[in-house]
N, CA, C, O and CB atoms as a CASP TS submission, in Angstrom:
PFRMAT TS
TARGET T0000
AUTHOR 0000-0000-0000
METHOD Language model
MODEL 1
PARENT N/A
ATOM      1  N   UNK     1       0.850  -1.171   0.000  1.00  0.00           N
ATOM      2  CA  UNK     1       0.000   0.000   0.000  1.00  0.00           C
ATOM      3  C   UNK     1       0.895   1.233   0.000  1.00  0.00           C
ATOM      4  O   UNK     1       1.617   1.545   0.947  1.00  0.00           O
ATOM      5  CB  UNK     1      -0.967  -0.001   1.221  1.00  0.00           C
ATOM      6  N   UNK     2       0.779   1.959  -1.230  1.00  0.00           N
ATOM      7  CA  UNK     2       1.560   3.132  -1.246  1.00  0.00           C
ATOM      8  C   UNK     2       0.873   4.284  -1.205  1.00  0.00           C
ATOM      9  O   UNK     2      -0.168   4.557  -1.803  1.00  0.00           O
ATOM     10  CB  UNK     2       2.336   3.187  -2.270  1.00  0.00           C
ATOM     11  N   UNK     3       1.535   4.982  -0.433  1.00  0.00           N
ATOM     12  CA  UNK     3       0.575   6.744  -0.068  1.00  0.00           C
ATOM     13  C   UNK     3       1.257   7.314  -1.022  1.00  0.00           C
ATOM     14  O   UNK     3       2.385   7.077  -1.455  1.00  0.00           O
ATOM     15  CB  UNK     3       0.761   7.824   1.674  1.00  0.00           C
ATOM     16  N   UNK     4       0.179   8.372  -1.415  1.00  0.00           N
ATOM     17  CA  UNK     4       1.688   9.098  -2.899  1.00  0.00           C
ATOM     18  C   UNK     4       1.234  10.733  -2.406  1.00  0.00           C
ATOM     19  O   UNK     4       1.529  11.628  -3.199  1.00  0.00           O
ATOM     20  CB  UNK     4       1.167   8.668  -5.639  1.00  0.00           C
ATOM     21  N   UNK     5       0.418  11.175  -0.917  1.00  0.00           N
ATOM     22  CA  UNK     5       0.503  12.628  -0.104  1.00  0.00           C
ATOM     23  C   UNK     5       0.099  12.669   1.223  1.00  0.00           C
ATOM     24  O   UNK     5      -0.170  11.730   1.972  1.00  0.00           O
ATOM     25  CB  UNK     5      -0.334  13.688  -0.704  1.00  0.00           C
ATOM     26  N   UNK     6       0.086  13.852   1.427  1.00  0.00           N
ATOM     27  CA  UNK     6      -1.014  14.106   2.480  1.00  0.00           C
ATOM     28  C   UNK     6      -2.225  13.548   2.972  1.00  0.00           C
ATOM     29  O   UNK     6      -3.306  13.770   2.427  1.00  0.00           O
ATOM     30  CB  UNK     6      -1.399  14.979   2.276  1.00  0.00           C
ATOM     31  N   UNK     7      -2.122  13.001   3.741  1.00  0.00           N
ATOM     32  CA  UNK     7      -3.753  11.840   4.021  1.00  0.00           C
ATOM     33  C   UNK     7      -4.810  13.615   4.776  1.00  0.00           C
ATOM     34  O   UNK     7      -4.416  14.729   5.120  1.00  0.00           O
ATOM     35  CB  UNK     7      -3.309   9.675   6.172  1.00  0.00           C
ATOM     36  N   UNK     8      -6.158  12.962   4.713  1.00  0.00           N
ATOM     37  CA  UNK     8      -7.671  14.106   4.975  1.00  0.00           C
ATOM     38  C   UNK     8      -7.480  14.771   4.229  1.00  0.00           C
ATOM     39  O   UNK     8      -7.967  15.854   4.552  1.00  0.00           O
ATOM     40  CB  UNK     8      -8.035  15.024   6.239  1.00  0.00           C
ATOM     41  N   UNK     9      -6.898  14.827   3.076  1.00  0.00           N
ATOM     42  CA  UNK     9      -7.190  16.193   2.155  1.00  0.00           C
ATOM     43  C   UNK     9      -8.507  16.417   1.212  1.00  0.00           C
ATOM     44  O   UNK     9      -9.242  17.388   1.033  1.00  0.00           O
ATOM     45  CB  UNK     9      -6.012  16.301   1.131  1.00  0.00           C
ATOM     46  N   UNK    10      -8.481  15.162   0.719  1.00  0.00           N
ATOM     47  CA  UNK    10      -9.028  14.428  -0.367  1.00  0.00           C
ATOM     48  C   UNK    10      -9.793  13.045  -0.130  1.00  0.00           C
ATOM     49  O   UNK    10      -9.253  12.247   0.637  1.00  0.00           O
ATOM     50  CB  UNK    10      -7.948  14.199  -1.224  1.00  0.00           C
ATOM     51  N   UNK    11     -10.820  12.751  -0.635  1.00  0.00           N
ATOM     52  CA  UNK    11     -11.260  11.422  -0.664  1.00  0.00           C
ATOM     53  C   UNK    11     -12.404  11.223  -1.488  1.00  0.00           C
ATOM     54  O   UNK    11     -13.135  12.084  -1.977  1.00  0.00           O
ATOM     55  CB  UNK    11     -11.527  10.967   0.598  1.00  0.00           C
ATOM     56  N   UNK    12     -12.474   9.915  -1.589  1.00  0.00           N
ATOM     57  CA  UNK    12     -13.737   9.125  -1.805  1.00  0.00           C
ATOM     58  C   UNK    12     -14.560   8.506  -1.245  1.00  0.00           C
ATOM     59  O   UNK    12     -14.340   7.505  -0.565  1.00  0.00           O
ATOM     60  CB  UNK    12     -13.674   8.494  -2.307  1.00  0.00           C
ATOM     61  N   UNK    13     -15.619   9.008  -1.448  1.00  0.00           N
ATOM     62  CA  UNK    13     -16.722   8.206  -0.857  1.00  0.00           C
ATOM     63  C   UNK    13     -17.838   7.613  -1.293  1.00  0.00           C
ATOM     64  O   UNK    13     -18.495   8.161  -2.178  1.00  0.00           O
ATOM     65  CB  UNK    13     -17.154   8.735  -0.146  1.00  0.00           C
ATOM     66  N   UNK    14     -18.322   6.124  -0.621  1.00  0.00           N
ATOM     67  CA  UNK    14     -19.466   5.232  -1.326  1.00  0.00           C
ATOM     68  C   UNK    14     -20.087   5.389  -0.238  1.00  0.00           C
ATOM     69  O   UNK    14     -19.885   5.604   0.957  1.00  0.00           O
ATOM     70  CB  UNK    14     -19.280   3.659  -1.888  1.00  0.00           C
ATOM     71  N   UNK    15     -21.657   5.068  -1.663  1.00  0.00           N
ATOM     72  CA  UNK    15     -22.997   5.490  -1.139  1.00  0.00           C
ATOM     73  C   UNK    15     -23.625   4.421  -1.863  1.00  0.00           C
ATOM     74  O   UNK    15     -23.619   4.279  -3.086  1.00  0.00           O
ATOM     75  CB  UNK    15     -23.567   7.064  -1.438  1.00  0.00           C
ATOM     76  N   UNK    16     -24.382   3.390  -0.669  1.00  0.00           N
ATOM     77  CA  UNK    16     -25.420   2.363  -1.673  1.00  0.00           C
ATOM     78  C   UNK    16     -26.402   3.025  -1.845  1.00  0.00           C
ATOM     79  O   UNK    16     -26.736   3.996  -1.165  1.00  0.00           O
ATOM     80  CB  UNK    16     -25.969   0.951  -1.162  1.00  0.00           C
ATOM     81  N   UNK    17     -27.216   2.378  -3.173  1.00  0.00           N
ATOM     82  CA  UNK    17     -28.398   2.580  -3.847  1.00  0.00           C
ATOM     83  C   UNK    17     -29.124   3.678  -3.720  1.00  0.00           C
ATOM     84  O   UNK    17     -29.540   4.523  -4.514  1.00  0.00           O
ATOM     85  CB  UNK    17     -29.124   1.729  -3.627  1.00  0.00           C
ATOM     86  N   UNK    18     -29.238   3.437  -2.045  1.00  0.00           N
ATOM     87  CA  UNK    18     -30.254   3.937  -1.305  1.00  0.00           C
ATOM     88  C   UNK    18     -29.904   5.884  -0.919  1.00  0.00           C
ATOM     89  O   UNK    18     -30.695   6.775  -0.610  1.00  0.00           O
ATOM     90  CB  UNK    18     -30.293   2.790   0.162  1.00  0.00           C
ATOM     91  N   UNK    19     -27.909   5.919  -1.189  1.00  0.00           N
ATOM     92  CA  UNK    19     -27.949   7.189  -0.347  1.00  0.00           C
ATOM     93  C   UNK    19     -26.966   6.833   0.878  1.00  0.00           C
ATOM     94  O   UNK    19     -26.071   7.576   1.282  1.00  0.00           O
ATOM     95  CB  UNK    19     -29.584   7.592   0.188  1.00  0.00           C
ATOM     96  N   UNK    20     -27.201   5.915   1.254  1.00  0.00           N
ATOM     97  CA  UNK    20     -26.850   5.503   2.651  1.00  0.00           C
ATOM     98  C   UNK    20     -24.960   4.979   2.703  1.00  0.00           C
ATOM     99  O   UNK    20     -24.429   4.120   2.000  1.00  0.00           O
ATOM    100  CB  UNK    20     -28.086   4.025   3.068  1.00  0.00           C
ATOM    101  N   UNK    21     -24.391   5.735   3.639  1.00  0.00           N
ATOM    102  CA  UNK    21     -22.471   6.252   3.653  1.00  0.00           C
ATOM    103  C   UNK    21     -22.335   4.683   3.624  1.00  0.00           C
ATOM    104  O   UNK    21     -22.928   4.068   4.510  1.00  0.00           O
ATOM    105  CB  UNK    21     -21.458   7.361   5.475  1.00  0.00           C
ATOM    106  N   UNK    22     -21.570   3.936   2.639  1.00  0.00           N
ATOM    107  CA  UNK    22     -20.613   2.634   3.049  1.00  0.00           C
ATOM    108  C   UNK    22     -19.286   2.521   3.591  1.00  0.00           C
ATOM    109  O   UNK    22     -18.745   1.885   4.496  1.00  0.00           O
ATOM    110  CB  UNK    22     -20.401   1.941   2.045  1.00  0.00           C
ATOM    111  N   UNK    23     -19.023   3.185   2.902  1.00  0.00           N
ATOM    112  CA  UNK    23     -17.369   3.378   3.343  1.00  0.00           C
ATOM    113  C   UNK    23     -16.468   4.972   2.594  1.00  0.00           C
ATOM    114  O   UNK    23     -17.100   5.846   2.000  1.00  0.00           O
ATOM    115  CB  UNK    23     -16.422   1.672   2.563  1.00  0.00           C
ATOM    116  N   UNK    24     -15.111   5.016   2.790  1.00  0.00           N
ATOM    117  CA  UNK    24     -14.316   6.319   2.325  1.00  0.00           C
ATOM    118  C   UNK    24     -12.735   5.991   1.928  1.00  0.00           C
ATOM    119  O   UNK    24     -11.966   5.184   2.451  1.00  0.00           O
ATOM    120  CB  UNK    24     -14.330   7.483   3.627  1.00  0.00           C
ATOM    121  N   UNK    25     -12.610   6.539   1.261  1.00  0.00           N
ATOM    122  CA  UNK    25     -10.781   5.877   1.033  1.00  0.00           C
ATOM    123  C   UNK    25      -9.954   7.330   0.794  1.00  0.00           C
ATOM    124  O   UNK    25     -10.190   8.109  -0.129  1.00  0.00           O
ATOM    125  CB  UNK    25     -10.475   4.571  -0.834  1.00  0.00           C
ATOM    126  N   UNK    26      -9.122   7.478   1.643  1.00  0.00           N
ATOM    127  CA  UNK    26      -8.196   8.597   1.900  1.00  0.00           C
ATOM    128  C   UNK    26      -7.553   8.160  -0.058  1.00  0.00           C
ATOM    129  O   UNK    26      -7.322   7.154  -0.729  1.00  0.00           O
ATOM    130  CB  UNK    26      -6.805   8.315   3.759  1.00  0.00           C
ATOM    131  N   UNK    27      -7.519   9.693  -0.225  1.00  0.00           N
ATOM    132  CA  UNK    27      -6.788   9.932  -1.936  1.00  0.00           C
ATOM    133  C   UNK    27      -5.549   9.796  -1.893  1.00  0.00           C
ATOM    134  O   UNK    27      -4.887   9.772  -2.930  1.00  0.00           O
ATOM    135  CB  UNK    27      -6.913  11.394  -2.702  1.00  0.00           C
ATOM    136  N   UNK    28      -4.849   9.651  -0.346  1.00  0.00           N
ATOM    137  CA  UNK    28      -3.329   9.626   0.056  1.00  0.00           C
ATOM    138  C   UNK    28      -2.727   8.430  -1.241  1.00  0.00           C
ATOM    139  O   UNK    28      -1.844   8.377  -2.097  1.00  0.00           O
ATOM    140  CB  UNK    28      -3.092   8.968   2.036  1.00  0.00           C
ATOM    141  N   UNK    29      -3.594   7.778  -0.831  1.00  0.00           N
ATOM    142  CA  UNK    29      -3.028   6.009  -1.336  1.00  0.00           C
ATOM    143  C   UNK    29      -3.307   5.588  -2.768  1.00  0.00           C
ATOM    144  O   UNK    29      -4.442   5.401  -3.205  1.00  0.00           O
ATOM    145  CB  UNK    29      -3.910   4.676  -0.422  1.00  0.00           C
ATOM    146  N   UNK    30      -2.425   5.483  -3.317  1.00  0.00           N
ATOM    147  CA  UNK    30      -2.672   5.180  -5.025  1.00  0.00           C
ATOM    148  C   UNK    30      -3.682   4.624  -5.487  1.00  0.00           C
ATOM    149  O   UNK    30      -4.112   4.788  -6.629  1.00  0.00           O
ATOM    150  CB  UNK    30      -1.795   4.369  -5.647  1.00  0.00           C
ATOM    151  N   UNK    31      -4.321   3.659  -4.328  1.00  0.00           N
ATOM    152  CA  UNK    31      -4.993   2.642  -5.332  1.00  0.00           C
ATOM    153  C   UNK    31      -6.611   2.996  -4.681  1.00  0.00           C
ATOM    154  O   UNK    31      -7.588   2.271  -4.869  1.00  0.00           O
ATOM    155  CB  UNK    31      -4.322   0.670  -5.157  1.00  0.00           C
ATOM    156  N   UNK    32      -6.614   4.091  -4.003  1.00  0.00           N
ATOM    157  CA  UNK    32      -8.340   4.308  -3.217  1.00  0.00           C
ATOM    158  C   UNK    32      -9.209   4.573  -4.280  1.00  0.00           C
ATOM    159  O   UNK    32     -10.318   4.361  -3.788  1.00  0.00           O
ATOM    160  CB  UNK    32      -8.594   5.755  -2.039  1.00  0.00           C
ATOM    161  N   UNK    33      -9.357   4.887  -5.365  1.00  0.00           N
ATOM    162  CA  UNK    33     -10.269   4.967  -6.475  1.00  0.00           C
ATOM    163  C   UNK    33     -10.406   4.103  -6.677  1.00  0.00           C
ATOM    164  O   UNK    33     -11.563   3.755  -6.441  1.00  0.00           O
ATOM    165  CB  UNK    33     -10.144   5.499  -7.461  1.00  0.00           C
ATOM    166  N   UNK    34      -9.768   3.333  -7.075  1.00  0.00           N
ATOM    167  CA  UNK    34     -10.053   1.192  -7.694  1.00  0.00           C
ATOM    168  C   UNK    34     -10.621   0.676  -6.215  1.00  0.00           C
ATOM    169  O   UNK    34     -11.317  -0.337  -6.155  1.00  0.00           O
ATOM    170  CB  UNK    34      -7.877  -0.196  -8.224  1.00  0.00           C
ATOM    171  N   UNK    35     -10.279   1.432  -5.045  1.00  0.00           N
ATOM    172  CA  UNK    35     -10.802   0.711  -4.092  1.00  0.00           C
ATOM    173  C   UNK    35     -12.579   1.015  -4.023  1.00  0.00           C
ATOM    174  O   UNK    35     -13.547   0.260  -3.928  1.00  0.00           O
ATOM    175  CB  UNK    35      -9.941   1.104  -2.750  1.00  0.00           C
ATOM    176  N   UNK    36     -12.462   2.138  -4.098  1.00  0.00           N
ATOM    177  CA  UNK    36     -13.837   3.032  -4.086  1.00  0.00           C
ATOM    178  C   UNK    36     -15.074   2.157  -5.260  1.00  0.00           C
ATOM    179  O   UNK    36     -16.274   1.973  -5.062  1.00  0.00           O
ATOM    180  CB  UNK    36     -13.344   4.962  -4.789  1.00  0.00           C
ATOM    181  N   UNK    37     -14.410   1.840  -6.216  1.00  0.00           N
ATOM    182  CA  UNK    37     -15.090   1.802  -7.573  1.00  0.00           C
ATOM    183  C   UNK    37     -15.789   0.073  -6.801  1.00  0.00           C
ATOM    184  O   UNK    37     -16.985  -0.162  -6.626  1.00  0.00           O
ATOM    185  CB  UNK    37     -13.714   1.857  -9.431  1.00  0.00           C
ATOM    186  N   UNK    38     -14.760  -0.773  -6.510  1.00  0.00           N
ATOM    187  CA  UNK    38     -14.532  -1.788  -6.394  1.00  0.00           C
ATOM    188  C   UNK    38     -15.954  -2.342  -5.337  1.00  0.00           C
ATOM    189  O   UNK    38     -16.652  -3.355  -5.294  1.00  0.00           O
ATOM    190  CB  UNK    38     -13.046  -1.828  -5.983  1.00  0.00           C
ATOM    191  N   UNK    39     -15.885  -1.077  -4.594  1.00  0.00           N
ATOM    192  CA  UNK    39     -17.019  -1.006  -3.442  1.00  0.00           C
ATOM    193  C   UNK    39     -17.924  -0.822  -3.673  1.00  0.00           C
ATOM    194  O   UNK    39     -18.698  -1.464  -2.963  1.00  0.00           O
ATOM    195  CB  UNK    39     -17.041  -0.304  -2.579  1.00  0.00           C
ATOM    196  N   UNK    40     -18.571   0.020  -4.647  1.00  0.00           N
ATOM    197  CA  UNK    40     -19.145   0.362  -5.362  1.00  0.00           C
ATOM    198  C   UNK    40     -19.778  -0.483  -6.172  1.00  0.00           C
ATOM    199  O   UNK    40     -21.005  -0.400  -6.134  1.00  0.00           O
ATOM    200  CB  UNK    40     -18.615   1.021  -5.739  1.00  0.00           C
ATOM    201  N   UNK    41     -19.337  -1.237  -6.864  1.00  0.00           N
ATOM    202  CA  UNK    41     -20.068  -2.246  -8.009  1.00  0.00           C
ATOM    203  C   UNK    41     -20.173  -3.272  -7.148  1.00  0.00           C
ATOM    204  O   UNK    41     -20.836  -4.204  -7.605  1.00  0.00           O
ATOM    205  CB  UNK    41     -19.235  -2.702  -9.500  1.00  0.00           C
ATOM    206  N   UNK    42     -19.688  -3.455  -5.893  1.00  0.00           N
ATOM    207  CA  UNK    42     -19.727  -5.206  -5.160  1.00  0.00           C
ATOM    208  C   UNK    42     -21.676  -4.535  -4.698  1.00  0.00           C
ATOM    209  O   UNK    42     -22.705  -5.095  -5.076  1.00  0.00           O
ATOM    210  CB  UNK    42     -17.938  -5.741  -2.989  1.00  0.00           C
ATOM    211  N   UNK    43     -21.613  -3.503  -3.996  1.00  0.00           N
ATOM    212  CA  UNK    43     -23.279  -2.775  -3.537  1.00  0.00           C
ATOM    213  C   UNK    43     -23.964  -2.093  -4.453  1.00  0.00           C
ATOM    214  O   UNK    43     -25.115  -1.841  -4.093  1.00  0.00           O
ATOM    215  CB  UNK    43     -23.283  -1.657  -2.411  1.00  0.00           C
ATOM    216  N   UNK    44     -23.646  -1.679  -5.579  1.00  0.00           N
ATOM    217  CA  UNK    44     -24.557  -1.603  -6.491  1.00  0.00           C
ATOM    218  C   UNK    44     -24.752  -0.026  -6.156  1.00  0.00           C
ATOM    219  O   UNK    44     -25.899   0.419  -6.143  1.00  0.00           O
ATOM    220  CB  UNK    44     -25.822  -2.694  -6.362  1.00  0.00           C
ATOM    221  N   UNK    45     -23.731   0.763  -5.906  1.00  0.00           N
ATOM    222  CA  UNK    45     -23.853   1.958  -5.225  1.00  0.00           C
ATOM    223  C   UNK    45     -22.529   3.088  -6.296  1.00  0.00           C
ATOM    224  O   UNK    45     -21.793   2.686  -7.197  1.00  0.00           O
ATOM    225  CB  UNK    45     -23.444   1.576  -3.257  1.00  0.00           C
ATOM    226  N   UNK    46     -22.634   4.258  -5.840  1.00  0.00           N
ATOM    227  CA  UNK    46     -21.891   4.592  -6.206  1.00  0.00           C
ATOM    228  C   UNK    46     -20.823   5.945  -5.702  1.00  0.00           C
ATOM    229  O   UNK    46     -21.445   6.464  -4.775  1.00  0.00           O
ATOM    230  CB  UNK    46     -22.432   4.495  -7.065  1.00  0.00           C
ATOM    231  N   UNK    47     -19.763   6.579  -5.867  1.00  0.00           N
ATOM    232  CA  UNK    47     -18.750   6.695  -5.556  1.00  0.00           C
ATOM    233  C   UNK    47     -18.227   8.209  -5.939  1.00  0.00           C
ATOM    234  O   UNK    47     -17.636   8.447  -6.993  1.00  0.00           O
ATOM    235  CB  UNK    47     -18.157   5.622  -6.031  1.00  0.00           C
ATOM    236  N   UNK    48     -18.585   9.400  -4.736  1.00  0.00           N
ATOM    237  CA  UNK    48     -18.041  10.696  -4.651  1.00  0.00           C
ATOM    238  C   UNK    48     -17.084  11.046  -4.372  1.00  0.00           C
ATOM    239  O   UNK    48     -16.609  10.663  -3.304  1.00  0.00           O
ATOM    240  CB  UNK    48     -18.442  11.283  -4.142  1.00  0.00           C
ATOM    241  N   UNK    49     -16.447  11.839  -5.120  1.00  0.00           N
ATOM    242  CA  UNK    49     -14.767  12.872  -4.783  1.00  0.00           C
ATOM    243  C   UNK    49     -15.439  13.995  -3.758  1.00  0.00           C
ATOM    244  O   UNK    49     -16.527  14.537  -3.565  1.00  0.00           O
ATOM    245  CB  UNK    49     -13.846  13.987  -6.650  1.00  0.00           C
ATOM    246  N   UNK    50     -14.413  13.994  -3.354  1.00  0.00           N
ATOM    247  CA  UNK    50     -14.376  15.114  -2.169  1.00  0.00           C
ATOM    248  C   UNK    50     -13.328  15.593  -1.565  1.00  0.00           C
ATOM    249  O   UNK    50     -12.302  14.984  -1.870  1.00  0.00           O
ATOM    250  CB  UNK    50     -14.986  14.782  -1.149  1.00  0.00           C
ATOM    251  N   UNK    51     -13.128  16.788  -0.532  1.00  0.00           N
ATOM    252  CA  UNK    51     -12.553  17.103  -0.373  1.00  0.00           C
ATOM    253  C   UNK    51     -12.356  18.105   0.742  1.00  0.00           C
ATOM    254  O   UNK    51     -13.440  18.307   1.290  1.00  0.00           O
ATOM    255  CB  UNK    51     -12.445  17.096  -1.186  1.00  0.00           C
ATOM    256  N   UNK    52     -11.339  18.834   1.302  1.00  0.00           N
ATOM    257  CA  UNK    52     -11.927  19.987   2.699  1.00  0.00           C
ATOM    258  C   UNK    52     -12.500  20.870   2.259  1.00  0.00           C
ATOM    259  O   UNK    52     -13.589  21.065   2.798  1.00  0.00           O
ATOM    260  CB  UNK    52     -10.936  20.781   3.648  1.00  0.00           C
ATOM    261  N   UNK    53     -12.202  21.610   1.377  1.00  0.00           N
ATOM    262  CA  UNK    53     -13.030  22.494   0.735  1.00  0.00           C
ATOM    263  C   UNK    53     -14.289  22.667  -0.706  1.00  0.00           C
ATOM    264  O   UNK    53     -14.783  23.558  -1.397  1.00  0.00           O
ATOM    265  CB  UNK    53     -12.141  23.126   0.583  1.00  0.00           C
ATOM    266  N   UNK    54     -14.340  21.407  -0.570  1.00  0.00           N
ATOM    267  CA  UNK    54     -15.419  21.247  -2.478  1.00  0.00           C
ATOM    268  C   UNK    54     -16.128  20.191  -1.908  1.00  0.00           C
ATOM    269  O   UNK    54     -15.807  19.178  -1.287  1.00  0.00           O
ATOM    270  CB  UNK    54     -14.422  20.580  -4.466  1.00  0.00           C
ATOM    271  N   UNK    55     -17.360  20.779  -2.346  1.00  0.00           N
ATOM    272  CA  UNK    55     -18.677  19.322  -2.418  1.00  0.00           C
ATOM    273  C   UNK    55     -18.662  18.500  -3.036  1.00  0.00           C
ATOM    274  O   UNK    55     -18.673  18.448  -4.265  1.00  0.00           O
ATOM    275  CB  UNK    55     -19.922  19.414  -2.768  1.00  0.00           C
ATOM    276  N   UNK    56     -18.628  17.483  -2.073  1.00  0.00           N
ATOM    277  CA  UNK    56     -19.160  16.409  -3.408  1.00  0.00           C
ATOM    278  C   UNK    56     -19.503  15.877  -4.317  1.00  0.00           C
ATOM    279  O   UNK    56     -20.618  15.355  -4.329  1.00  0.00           O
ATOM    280  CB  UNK    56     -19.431  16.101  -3.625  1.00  0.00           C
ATOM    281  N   UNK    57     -18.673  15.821  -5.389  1.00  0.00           N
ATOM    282  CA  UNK    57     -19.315  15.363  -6.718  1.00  0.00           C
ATOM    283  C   UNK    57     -19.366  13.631  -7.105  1.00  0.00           C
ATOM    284  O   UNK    57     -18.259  13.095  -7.087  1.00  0.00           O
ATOM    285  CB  UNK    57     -18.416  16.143  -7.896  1.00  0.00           C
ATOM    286  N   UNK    58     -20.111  13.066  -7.322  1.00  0.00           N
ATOM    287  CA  UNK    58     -20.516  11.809  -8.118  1.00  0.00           C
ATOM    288  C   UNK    58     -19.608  11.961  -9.321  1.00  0.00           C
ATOM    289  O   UNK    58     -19.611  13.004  -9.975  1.00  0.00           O
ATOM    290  CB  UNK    58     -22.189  11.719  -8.549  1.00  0.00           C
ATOM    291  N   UNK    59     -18.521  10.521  -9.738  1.00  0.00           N
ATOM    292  CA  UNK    59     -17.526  10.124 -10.197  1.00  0.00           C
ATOM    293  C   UNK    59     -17.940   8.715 -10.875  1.00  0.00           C
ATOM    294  O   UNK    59     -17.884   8.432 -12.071  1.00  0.00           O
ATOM    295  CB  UNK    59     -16.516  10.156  -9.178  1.00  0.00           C
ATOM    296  N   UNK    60     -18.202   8.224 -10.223  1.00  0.00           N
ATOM    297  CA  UNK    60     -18.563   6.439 -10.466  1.00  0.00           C
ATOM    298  C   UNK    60     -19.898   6.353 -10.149  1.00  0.00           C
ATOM    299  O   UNK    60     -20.266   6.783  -9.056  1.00  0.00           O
ATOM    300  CB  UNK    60     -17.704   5.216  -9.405  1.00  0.00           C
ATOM    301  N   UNK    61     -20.931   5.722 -11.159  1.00  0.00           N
ATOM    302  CA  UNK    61     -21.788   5.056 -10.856  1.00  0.00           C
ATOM    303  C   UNK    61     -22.366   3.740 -11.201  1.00  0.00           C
ATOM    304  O   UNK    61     -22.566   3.418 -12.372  1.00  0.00           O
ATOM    305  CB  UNK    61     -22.328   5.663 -10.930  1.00  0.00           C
ATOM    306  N   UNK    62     -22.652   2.936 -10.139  1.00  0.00           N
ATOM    307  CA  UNK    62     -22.684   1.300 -10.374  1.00  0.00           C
ATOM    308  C   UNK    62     -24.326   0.970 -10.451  1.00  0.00           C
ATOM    309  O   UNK    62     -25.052   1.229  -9.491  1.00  0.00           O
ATOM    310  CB  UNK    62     -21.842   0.326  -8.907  1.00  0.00           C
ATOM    311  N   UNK    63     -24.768   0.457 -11.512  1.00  0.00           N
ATOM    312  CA  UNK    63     -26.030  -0.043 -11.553  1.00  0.00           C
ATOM    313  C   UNK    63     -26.339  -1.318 -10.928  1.00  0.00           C
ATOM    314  O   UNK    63     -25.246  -1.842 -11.140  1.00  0.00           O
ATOM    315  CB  UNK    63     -26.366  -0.105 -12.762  1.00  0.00           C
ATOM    316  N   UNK    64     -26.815  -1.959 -10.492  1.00  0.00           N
ATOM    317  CA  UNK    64     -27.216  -3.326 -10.051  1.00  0.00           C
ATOM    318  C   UNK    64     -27.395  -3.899 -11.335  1.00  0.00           C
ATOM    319  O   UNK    64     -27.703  -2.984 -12.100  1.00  0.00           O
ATOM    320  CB  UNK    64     -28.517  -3.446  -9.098  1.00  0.00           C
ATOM    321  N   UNK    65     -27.352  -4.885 -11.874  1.00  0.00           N
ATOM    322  CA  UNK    65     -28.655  -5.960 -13.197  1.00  0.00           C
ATOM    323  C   UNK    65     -29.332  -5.853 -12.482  1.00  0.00           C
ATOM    324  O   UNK    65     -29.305  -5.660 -11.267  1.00  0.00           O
ATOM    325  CB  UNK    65     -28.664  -7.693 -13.830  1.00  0.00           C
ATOM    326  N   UNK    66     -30.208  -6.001 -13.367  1.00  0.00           N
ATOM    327  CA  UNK    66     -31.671  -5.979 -12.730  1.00  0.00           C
ATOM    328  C   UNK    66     -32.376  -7.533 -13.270  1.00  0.00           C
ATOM    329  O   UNK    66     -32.624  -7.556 -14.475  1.00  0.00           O
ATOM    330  CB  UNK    66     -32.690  -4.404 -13.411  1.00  0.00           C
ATOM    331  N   UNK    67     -32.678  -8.685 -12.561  1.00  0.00           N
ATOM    332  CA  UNK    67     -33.366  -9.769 -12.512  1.00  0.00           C
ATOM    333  C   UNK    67     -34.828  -9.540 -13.465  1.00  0.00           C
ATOM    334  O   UNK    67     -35.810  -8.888 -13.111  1.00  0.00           O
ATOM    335  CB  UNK    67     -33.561 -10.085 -10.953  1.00  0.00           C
ATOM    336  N   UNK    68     -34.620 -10.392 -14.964  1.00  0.00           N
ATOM    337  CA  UNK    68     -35.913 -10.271 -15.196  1.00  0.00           C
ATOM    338  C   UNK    68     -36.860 -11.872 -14.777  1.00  0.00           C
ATOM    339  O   UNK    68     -38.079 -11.928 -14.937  1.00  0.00           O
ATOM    340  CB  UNK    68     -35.948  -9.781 -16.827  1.00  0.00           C
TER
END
């Protein structure tokens, strides 16, 4: 696991379906986007940048299939 800055500056964050916080991955670490994404498509949810000063924007979004 490699940090490539400053950890709390920056991050990502997942949100299932619903809205509802799953988890966050500090931007410190090279690989927290693939982690984010990863989280993301396992819940069918999807995956905001952020930061100390900027709102949240939606980056990744994971659809469920949908069962016919």
């Amino acid at each position: 696991m490699k940090k490539k800055g400053q950890g709390g500056v920056s991050w990502y964050s997942v949100y299932n379906h619903k809205g509802d916080h799953q988890a966050s991955y500090d931007k410190c670490f090279e690989d927290a986007y693939s982690w984010a994404v990863d989280c993301a498509k396992h819940i069918g949810g999807y995956v905001c940048e952020a930061g100390k000063d900027q709102e949240e924007k939606v980056i990744f979004e994971s659809i469920p299939n949908k069962k016919k």
